[in-house]
Each structure stands twice: as C-alpha cells, then as structure tokens.
C-alpha positions, 0 to 999 in steps of 0.5 A: 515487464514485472522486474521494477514494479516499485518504480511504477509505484514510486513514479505514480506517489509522487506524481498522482496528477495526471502526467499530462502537465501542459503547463509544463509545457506552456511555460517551455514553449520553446523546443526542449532537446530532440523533442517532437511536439505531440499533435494528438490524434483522433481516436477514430482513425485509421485503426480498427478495433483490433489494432486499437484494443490489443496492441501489436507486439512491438520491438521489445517483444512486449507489446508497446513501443520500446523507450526509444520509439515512445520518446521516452524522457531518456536521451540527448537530455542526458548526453545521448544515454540510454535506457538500460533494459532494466530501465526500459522495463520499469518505464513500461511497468509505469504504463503498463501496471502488471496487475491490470496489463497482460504482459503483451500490453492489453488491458485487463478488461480488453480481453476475451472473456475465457481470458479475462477470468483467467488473468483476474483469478491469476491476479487475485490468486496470486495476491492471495497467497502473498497476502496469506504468506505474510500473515502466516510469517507475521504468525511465527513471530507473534501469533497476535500480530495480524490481530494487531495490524488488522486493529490499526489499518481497519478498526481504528480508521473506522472507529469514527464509523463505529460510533455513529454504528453505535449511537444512532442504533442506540436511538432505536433501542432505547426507545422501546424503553423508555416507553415502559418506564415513562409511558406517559412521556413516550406512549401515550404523550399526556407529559410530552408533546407527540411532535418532539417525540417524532422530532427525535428521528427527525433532526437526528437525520437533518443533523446528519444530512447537514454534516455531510454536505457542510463537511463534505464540503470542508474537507475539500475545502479545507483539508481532510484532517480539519474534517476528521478532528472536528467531526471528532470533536462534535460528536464528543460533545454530542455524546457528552450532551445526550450522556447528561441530557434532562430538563425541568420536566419531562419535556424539557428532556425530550428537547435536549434529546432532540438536539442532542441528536442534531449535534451528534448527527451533524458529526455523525454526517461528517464521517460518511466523506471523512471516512470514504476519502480517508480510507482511500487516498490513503492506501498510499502513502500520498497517491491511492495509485499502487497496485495495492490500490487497485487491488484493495482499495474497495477492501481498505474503505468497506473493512473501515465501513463495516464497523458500523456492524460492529458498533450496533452490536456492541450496542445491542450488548452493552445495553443488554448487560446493562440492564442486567447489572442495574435491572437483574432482567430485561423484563418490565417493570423497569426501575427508571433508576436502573433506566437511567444508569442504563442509557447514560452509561451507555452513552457515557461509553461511547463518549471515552471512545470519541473522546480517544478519537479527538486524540487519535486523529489529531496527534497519531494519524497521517493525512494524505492532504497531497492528493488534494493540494496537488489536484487543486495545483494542477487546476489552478485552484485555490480555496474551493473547487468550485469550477469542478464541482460545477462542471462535475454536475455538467457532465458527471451528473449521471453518475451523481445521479446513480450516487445519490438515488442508489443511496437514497433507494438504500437507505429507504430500504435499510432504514424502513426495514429497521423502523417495522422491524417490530412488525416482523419480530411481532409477526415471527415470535407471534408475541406482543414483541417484549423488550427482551425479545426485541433487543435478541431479535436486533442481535441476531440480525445484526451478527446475519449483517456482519457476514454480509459486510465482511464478504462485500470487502472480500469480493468487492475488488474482484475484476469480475463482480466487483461494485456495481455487479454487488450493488445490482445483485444486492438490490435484484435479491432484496427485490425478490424478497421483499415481492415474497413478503408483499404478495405473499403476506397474507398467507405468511402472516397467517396465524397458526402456520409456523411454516410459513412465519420460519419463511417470514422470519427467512425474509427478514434476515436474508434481506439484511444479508444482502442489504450489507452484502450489497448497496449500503457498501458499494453506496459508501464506496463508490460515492467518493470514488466516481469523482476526482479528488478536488471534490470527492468529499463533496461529492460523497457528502450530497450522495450521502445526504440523499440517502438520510433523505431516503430514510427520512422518507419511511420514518415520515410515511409510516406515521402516517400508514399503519397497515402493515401490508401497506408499508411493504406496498411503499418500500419494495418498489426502491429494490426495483428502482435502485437496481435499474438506477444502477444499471444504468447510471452507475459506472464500474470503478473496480480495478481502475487506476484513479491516476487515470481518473485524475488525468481525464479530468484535467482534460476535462477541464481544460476542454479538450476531453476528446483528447483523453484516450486512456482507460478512464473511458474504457467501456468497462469503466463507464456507465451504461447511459455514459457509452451508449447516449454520451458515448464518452468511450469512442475516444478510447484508444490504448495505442494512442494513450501509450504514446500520449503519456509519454510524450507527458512524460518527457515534456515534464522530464526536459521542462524541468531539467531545462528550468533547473538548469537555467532559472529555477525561479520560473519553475510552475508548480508542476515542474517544482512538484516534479523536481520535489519528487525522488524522481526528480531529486535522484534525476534532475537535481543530482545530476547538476549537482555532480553528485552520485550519492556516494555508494547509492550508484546504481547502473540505471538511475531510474531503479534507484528512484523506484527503491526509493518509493514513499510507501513502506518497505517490504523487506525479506527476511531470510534468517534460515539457519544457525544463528541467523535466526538470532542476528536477523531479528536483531537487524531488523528491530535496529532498521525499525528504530533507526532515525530517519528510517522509512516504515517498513513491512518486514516479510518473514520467509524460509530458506535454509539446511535446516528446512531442508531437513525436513521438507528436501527443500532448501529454498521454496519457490514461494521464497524466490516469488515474493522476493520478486513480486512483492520485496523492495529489498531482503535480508539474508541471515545465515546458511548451514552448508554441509561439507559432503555431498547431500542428495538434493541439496543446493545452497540457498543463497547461491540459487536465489543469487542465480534468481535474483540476478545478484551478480555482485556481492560488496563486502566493506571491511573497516571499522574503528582500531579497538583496544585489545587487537595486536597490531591493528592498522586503520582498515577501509577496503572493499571487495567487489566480487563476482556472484554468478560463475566461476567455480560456483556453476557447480559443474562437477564430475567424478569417474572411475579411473584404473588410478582411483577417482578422479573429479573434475569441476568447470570454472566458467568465466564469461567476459558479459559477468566480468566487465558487469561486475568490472563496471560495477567495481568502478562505480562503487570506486568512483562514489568512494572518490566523491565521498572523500572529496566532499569529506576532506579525505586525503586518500587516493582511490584505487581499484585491484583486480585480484586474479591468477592468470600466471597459472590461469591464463585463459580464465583468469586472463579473460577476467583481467582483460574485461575488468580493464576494458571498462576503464579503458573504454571509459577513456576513450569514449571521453577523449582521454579524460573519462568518468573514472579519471583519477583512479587508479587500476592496479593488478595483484596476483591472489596468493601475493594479495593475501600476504600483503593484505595482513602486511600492508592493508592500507594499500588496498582500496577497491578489490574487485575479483571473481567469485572464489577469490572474492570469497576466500579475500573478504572471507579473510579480512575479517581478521584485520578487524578482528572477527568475522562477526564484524564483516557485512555484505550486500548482494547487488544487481541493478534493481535489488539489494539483499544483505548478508552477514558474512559469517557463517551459520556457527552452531555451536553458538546457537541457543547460547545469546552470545552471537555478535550481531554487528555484521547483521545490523551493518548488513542491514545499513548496506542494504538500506545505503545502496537502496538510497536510504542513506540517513538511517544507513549512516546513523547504523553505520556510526552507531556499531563504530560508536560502540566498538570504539567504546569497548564496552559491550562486545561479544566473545567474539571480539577481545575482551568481550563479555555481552550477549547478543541482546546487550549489544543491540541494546547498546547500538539503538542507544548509540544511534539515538543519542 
C-alpha cells in the first residue's frame, strides 16, 4: 500500500478541494462510460460498529475494495485498461494515506487503544529517524546547513512574529524607565495627563485587535501576500514613528506614543492570521495535505510562532547592552540623554528588520494563494466568503466559541501575569524592584518560556497529545499554580521565610513554562486550523482579537484593584474556565487530513452534511459538545466514505475527459482545475494528443503523475565509493542550477566497499528504508567491486536493484562527433538490459573434485522478468519513434534482441521467445496493426553484435538483452564515444528512477580533480527525464553536447583533454544558462 505515497501527495496538491465536484457532475448529466450513479447511503444501516470501524479485508488483501470494485476512474474510459498493481496500490494510498491508516484500512484513531500507541509511536518513531537522517547527511556536506535551513523555514516565516515579540514587550521595559528619568511625566503626571499615560496600553491593544479582525479579513479576501506585505509595511512605519516620536512638550510625546502604538498595533494584529495561515498552507507547495502536513504541520506554524519568545528576549538584551553602552550601568540615575539613545535605537533596530521584512515578503516568498482561490471556486465565491463566514457562525460556533474564550482566557492569563510581574519580583527579590533587577528577572523568565515553546512544537503533532490535550493540561497546570499562590499568599508572601518566597518564585516561572508549553501555542494553532480555507484568516483574526480583549481586560481592572491578593482572586479563575471551554468546546485537529475538512464543508455547504461520512466527523475530530449534543459523528462511516471518494473520483476522471474531448469551452472551473493538474495533463490531455512524452513512458501513467508532484523532490544521493564521491556532488549542483528545474531535497546516504570496510556493511537498511519511504528518485555514484571473494560482502547497487524492483537498467549511448577520435561515427543507441537474473542471482558453487575444483553458477532466466523487460524495451522504442516524428528525423526504429540461444538454447531461448511475445501479442490484440507497428524486431547473436557494433553502429537503435550481455555491450559502447566517463544510465522499475553513471569507481583517479563528471550529470538528466521532468533533462542533455562539441574543457579522459572535474562543471552550468 506504502509503494507510491508520492502519488497521493501529487493527487491531493493539485486538487485539495474536496473530490466530490458535483458540479462536475451537473454539468455532465449525462451517463459517462460504464458509470453507476452513486446514490449515498445513510450511514446508520444495516452495519454495525465493527464493520463500519474496521473495514473488512477485501479482494486485494488490503482491507478496501480493489480498483475494480471501487469504480475507480480507470476502465472503458481508457479502451478497457486496467490498473497496473502498482497503480491500484497508489490509488488506495490516496485514500489510504500510510501515515494515518493501518495497512488493512483503518483509521488511526479507530484502533484499540494498545493499538493506537503502538501505530502513532511507530509513525512518529519512524519520522524521526528520517528526519534525524537527513539532518545527520545534510551535517556531512555542510556542518551550518541544518542551521541554514531551520533559519529559512522558521525564523524567516516567523520573523514578523518576532517583531511584534520584540515591540510590545519593549512597551513594558521601557516603562519603568522612563518613569526614573521623567518622573514627573510618567509617575506622578504633574507634566502629562494620567488618562494618555494609561492609553499607551490601551490603543496598543485596539490597535492590534483592529489588525486582526480587518486583516483577517483582507487575507480572505484579498489574498494572503496582500496581508503579509502590508502588515509589513505598517508595522515599518509604526516602528519609524515610535523610533522618531517627541512633541512640543512632554505630553505631546506621550501622544505621539500612544499612537505610534496604534499604528504598529494595527500591523501587529495583522500578523496573528498572516502568520497562522501562511505557515500552514504552506506546508505544501499549493495544498497543507502531504503526509508532512499531517505530520508537522502544527510543528511548521508554532516554530513560526515561538519567535515571539525569541523577540522578547533579544528585547530584554539589546536594551540591556544599551544602556550599558550609553549609561555604563543599569542603576539610576539616568541621563535622559542615554535614555534617549537607548530607547530610539532600540526601536531604531527593530525598524531595519521590519524594513527587511517589507522586501522579503514581497520579492522573496511564495504565496500559497491557490488553496484559497480554489476553495472560493469550489463554492462559487468571489470577493468575500460571506455565505461561509455566516454559515461558520450557524454551525461551527462552538468551535468559534472555544477559539475565542480559550484565547481570551489565555491572554487574560498571559497578559495579567506580565502586568504584576513587578509584584512577584518585589515579592521574591524582597527589594523595591530596580530597574536592574527587574529587566534580569524579565530575562529569566523569558529564557523559562523558550523551552515551553520549543516543546509545544515537539509534541503538538503527536496523535497521542496532541493540541487540545496541550492546551487542557497547559490551562489544568497554571490552574493548580495559581490556586497555590492565591490560597497560599499570605504564608508565601510572609517576610522572613526565604522558603516560602523560592516556592513563590517556583510559581511564577513554572506558570510561564506552561503558559507556552500549552494555550498561547495550541490558541495560535488551532484558531486558523478548525476552519476552512475561504475564511480561516478570518476566523483566526476574531479568536485572536477576543484574546487582545482578554488582555485589555487585566490591564483595566488592575487599575482600579491594588491589593495584590486581590488581583490573584480576578485572574486564577480563567485557568478553570479555559480548561473546562476546551474540553468541551474545542475539537482535536491533530493528524486530520484538511483535504478532508475542505470537503465536508462543501457538503455543508450545499446542505447535504448528512451526506459527508469521512474522518472530518470521526468522533476523535469533533468536540466533546459537537458528538454528544450535535452528534455531527452518527454519520461517520469509513466503508461508505471509501466508496463515496471514489465514486468523486471517477465523476471528475470521465466529465473531464468527455469534455475535453468533446467541447472544452463548457468545461466548469472544476474539471479545468483538474485537467491543469499533472494528473490531468499526463492523463487526459496527453493521451488525446497521441503523445507519450518521449522516453517519460512508464508502464502504469498514474506513477509517472506521482513523480511529478509540485512539492520538492527528495532525491538520494548514494556517492559511495571512489570517485563517486566527486561526480556525484557535481550531478547534483548542475540538477540544482538547471532551468526549469523543480526544487530539490537532496538526501545524502551511505552504501558502498568502502563502508564496508569499516562497518561489514555495504548497504545499511536505513539507505534501502528512505530510498523507499522517503526519496521520489536517487542518484547512484560509484561502487568499488573487489575481484576476489570477500566474506560478507554483496554489491551495493545489485541488492538495492533487488529492493527497488529496478528491473531495468537503460544506458543511451550517443553524443556529438568530437575532434580528435579516429573514425568517429554518429552514435545513438540504447541497451534496455535485464537488472534482476541471470548469472547475477550469484548462485555459486565450488567443490572438490578428484580433477581439482570445480565451480558452478546458475543463470536464471524467467519468462515474468523477459517479457517485463521485453515490454519496457518497446516502450522505451515506441517514445524514441514519436520523438523522431515530431523532430523530422528520418531514421527507422528497431528493437535487437541480443542472445546466444545457438549455444544456450534453453536460457537464451526463453528470453528470445518472450521478448517476441511482447510484440507479437501486441499484434494480435490489435488485429494486426498494434501499438508498436512501425518498428522494427530484429535478432543478433551477442559475439556478431560486439563485432558489428565497432563496425556498423548505426545499424543498432534499441538493444534489449539479459543482464550479462547488456553489461558487457553497454559497457562496450563507451568506446564509440570515446570514454566511459561519457556513458549514463537510469535503473528503472515502474514507479522509481535511480541513475548511475556507467563507470567505475576508478581509484587511481581519486583525490586528483581529474574525474570526468559528464556521464554523472547525464545520469542526473535520465533520471529527471523518465521522472517526467523533461525541460531541465533537456537543457543538461544539450549543455554536456554543447560542451564536447566545443572541445575546450574536457577531461584526461577524453582527447586532447586537459580540465579538471571542477571546470567541467563550471563549463556545462554556462552552457545550460546561456
């Protein structure tokens, strides 16, 4: 079920809205090919729990239905072909996610609870180490580069937070202050009026609570980069205004504070929704739907959060140093010279960085604005969702009620710790809280804060805590220490009991802790998260704003309270009523698909939610108040959803393909977002186009559409020995710099003689794990094979060909005639060869006979691998024939088989026989004019094809032969193009591509620069080529030709030759760019 996961990422990024399109279907009323109308069920019929949650194995043995039974969109549509296995396998993975399903189709959160653990620590375990291993490969290439990409995913997306962090926490600092050096203004108000003192506060937090809602709003409405650069914007002209800020007297100052404060609170507000939304969808490069998303997708928005943390404490530290530069001490008196320095430059600081930010965000950064575009599509909105926004308030206001009182109890909490935070220091320290003191105190409980913030993003995407489980332990826990502090107060504040003031002290900074290590995360998470995409800033703006009204609320009452005791009797009471808000109000998103979210609420919308059976309302997903009063879960029903989404499915496949075919201006947006997709494009458009895509055919068209995902694209690297090392780094800096390129996730791993060495192990199972769990293709450098009999030793490359299911090694030779090589002739073959049998099973004995030893090896030839690699031959051979039709290239195309079967007639001819059963079925299935008619088949023995091959070249096109012919020919061919450093390959199963250079591993070239590197970049282009990535492929290809053709920069290797590995790269990136 786990073989194409990166179909099910490919699937869901380009079509996160929901895959019922029953407009799709409306517009297509009529019947589309051997289509059943789907009439859904209701859910309470007749199947019982057990059936309904844990699904019965089905014919495939994976627990749902097979292709066929599903009506899958694959069939008549498509001249009665099926679903290759790999194929049926990747459809179900769509449906079937690995990461949330149990290989026999249950969900997650369906399973006992033993089981449930043991999956979710499985899952998490599993990621782990893979997350682990790609930091420890990144670490070999450049020890600063995890550093390098933790700055660009988290610091930089969150740096918006880290300003707001930075300035409102400054408000508190500086106060204190100023009130040394202007006590007249600030303390006792003779020179300022009292009520613009206390406004300060005050329009800060209006200003931010207007930002959240109007923004919010904007960002619905709008787009979210429109949010993002102007919150930018305002907030640099916020921090110029309060970096410049004075009046004609002492008053006037005050004012222009206070609205300076406004103006950057309104961009402050801005960034609560921006940030959310911003981190979230974009975990993908158009949907938040991948199995990263689900995994970490709470990860990706608190580490963007947590820089709030960060922003306070460079804060507390720049003012600090600050003043100790301008003042020489943090003891009054002050100069209000150095004052003044210290507080301008202070803002002064923060204004450069929100200054960067206005240029970041609008020149560097990707919006993911078609998650929002084509939620707005998909219910026929435009401008404002109004119609869901008012509907989100009918029927999600629970959850807009847990959103907001939960934030609002936070901030109450948060805000009214930090407004007495005075009061405790006082109390602690038993001074009459300096400044010094103060600012140290501030410090450490800030760096108390940092731990809870980076261990919300650890454990918030755990199954089993997970955010609403962090968010009612965060509140329980400051709850119990706050009832301490009240009930206890008078002997803790008791004078002359250091005990009891260290148990005080223990309150005040383990609340913070918990604070971050609970609600002000999971409130900033799962306000955005609860709701669909068409108004999720929106919504995430009103929780947000009730929150800045939960800390207008302290810094209001404390005015007018000054018993400090009192003050704990107010605020402990929001721990209670925010813990008991969100047990039973607020739902538990974690590990929830948001594709699924997305299409619930279409059938919301359209009224028919008791039509919806999916995990969006399994019990585990829904609020305690939503399954018990609304019992929004009886619908719930796996079986049903499975058959349901599939039917969605094949509505779309065939409307689309039916109007395509037929009249393509009366395509609805839904079938044109479809047919934009690289599902579409590869299977609908391309096949009424009559084209294949050149060498990009693949035996089932569903896994070359999952290659082609829109996210990045991890790819192995496997250098392992010799001078793999060399050429592989070179491959990968040439893929990276090629136009037209994807972006890549290069995934460094060990294999190798060499590592075998030293560990007595060629090929770790961590390597063959994450080639497989993890890699969308791989890059295979070089392999140093020893020439006698090693103990323990098997060769790398074969057993991860065995693993792989690589059962097809294609190696082109050609090239362009360079100057120099005698008797050059235009080369353009290709050998198809065999990659799993032969004499390459290694089945080898050796006995003691009375006439010496005697060894023996068994050749394996099956006729499943020869007609395999037999078909995969013709394929390859028929994109070879397209591509010289649409070019103009007169030549004809020809398939050899290459056997021996005069001297090996059962091996060989068992592999003669299916290869031309291939073509002969062919025929015969297509009454005499097949798929393949126009190529030629053609026969050689092995020993009169290596004569002709130096002889005649040009007679051979397509070679196809089992594995030790297919080694030594290609092997061979090198020559005619002079050097085997020229010779590429790509090892091919259905779904995956791994190249491989054809050389060896050359030791005696190691260390000396002089290893040719072409046949590593031309590797790298085959691979990207049968990946479906043909425009940076090209542009490779032509760039190695462009360069041998020139002469100029070539290796020893190759005539006149003179460059070393580095100038040949050098040369080929300028090639490609020109």
């Amino acid at each position: 079920m786990t073989s194409n996961p990166q179909f099910a990422d490919q699937y869901i990024h380009h079509n996160e809205e929901p895959l019922g399109l029953h407009g799709a279907q409306a517009a297509n009323s009529q019947t589309l090919p051997n289509q059943e109308s789907f009439g859904s069920q209701p859910s309470n019929g007749d199947m019982t729990d057990s059936t309904r949650y844990n699904p019965s194995q089905g014919n495939n043995g994976t627990g749902f239905p097979s292709a066929s039974e599903s009506g899958a969109p694959f069939g008549s549509g498509m001249g009665d072909q099926a679903m290759s296995p790999e194929a049926e396998r990747a459809f179900h993975e769509v449906l079937y996610p690995s990461d949330i399903y149990t290989p026999d189709g249950t969900y997650w959160a369906d399973l006992p609870f033993g089981e449930k653990m043991r999956f979710c620590n499985r899952q998490s375990n599993a990621e782990a180490r893979r997350e682990l291993s790609s930091i420890g490969a990144m670490m070999k290439r450049d020890p600063l580069s995890p550093v390098k990409a933790y700055f660009g995913t988290y610091v930089l997306n969150g740096l918006g937070m880290f300003v707001e962090g930075y300035t409102l926490f400054s408000v508190g600092n500086i106060k204190p202050l100023f009130q040394a050096t202007w006590p007249n203004c600030w303390k006792s108000h003779k020179e300022c009026s009292s009520n613009w003192i206390a406004a300060i506060d005050y329009l800060e937090i209006i200003g931010i609570i207007v930002g959240q809602i109007a923004v919010g709003i904007e960002g619905d409405w709008v787009g979210r980069r429109f949010g993002m650069v102007q919150d930018a914007v305002i907030m640099t002209i916020g921090s110029i205004m309060l970096t410049a800020m004075w009046g004609v007297n002492h008053n006037g100052w005050v004012i222009c504070y206070a609205w300076s404060l406004f103006i950057y609170g309104i961009g402050v507000g801005g960034e609560y929704p921006m940030t959310s939304t911003r981190a979230m969808e974009g975990s993908g490069d158009r949907y938040a739907t991948s199995t990263g998303d689900r995994m970490h997708r709470g990860r990706n928005v608190l580490l963007a959060f947590l820089m709030q943390g960060w922003g306070q404490f460079f804060n507390q530290v720049i003012l600090i140093l600050l003043l100790l530069v301008f003042h020489n001490s943090l003891r009054p008196p002050f100069s209000k010279t150095a004052v003044q320095w210290t507080f301008r430059c202070s803002f002064g600081f923060i204004a450069l960085i929100t200054l960067f930010l206005v240029y970041y965000r609008y020149y560097k950064i990707s919006y993911s604005e078609q998650s929002l575009r084509d939620a707005k599509t998909r219910l026929n909105t435009s401008g404002y969702d109004s119609k869901s926004l008012k509907l989100a308030f009918k029927h999600y206001w629970g959850r807009l009620f847990a959103s907001c009182f939960g934030w609002f109890a936070n901030d109450f909490f948060f805000y009214g710790n930090k407004i007495f935070s005075g009061v405790f220091i006082n109390l602690i320290t038993g001074s009459g809280g300096s400044l010094q003191t103060t600012w140290l105190y501030n410090l450490i409980n800030i760096g108390v804060q940092l731990p809870g913030y980076y261990l919300a993003a650890l454990l918030v995407d755990n199954k089993m805590y997970g955010r609403k489980n962090m968010q009612a332990i965060g509140f329980l826990c400051t709850f119990a220490l706050f009832c301490g502090a009240e009930f206890g107060y008078n002997t803790l504040t008791a004078k002359g009991h250091p005990g009891h003031l260290k148990a005080f002290q223990f309150i005040f900074f383990f609340s913070s802790f918990w604070n971050q290590f609970g609600y002000n995360s999971t409130t900033f998470l799962v306000a955005a998260e609860m709701f669909p995409a068409s108004i999720r800033a929106s919504c995430h703006g009103f929780g947000a704003a009730w929150g800045k009204l939960g800390a207008l609320c302290p810094t209001i009452i404390y005015n007018y309270v000054s018993d400090n005791h009192k003050k704990f009797h107010i605020v402990t009471w929001f721990g209670l009523a925010g813990l008991l808000v969100t047990l039973i109000f607020l739902p538990d998103t974690t590990g929830l698909d948001l594709r699924e979210q997305e299409r619930y609420w279409e059938y919301v919308m359209n009224g028919r939610e008791e039509d919806y059976h999916g995990v969006a309302i399994h019990p585990r997903h829904l609020s305690l108040f939503e399954r018990v009063v609304l019992k929004r879960n009886r619908h719930y029903n796996p079986q049903l959803d499975f058959q349901q989404k599939s039917q969605e499915f094949r509505q779309i496949y065939y409307s689309s393909m039916q109007g395509y075919e037929s009249n393509r201006k009366d395509l609805t947006a839904q079938q044109q977002e479809f047919l934009n997709s690289d599902f579409g494009t590869k299977y609908v458009k391309d096949v009424y186009k009559g084209q294949d895509n050149s060498d990009k055919i693949h035996a089932s068209k569903l896994d070359s559409v999952a290659l082609n995902a829109s996210r990045a694209l991890r790819i192995g690297m496997i250098p392992a020995d010799g001078i793999g090392r060399e050429v592989l780094p070179v491959a990968e800096r040439v893929m990276a710099a090629a136009p037209g390129a994807p972006k890549f996730e290069f995934v460094h791993l060990d294999a190798g003689f060499d590592l075998f060495s030293v560990t007595g192990n060629s090929l770790p199972q961590e390597t063959i794990d994450t080639l497989k769990n993890s890699c969308d293709g791989a890059m295979f450098g070089s392999v140093s094979s020893p020439s006698h009999s090693v103990v323990g030793y098997s060769s790398p490359i074969v057993r991860l060909r065995k693993e792989l299911n690589l059962y097809a090694n294609i190696r082109p030779v050609d090239g362009p005639v360079m100057s120099g090589v005698r008797g050059q002739k235009p080369v353009d073959l290709l050998t198809v060869r065999e990659n799993t049998e032969c004499l390459y099973v290694k089945q080898e004995t050796q006995e003691d006979t009375p006439n010496g030893k005697v060894a023996r090896a068994t050749r394996q030839i099956t006729e499943h691998a020869s007609t395999r690699i037999g078909r995969k031959a013709f394929e390859v051979a028929l994109a070879r024939k397209t591509m010289r039709e649409k070019d103009g290239v007169d030549k004809p195309t020809k398939v050899t088989i290459c056997h021996k079967s005069n001297v090996l007639s059962v091996t060989d001819g068992l592999f003669r026989t299916s290869v031309r059963s291939v073509y002969d079925a062919d025929k015969k299935e297509n009454g005499g004019e097949g798929l393949y008619e126009g190529i030629e088949l053609d026969e050689q023995l092995v020993d009169s094809m290596v004569y002709r091959m130096y002889r005649e070249p040009e007679v051979f096109d397509v070679i196809v032969a089992p594995n030790l012919y297919g080694d030594i020919i290609s092997d061979g061919a090198a020559a005619l193009v002079g050097s085997l450093g020229l010779v590429a390959s790509v090892n091919a199963s259905d779904s995956f591509f791994m190249g491989e250079p054809v050389h060896g591993s050359a030791p005696d070239l190691v260390g000396s620069g002089k290893a040719n590197p072409m046949a590593s970049i031309r590797s790298a282009a085959l691979m990207l080529q049968y990946m479906g990535y043909t425009d940076p492929a090209l542009a490779m290809f032509k760039a190695v030709d462009a360069v041998l053709t020139e002469g100029q920069t070539l290796t020893p290797d190759l005539p006149n030759g003179k460059a070393s590995t580095s100038e040949v790269e050098e040369a080929v990136i300028r090639a490609m760019l020109k």
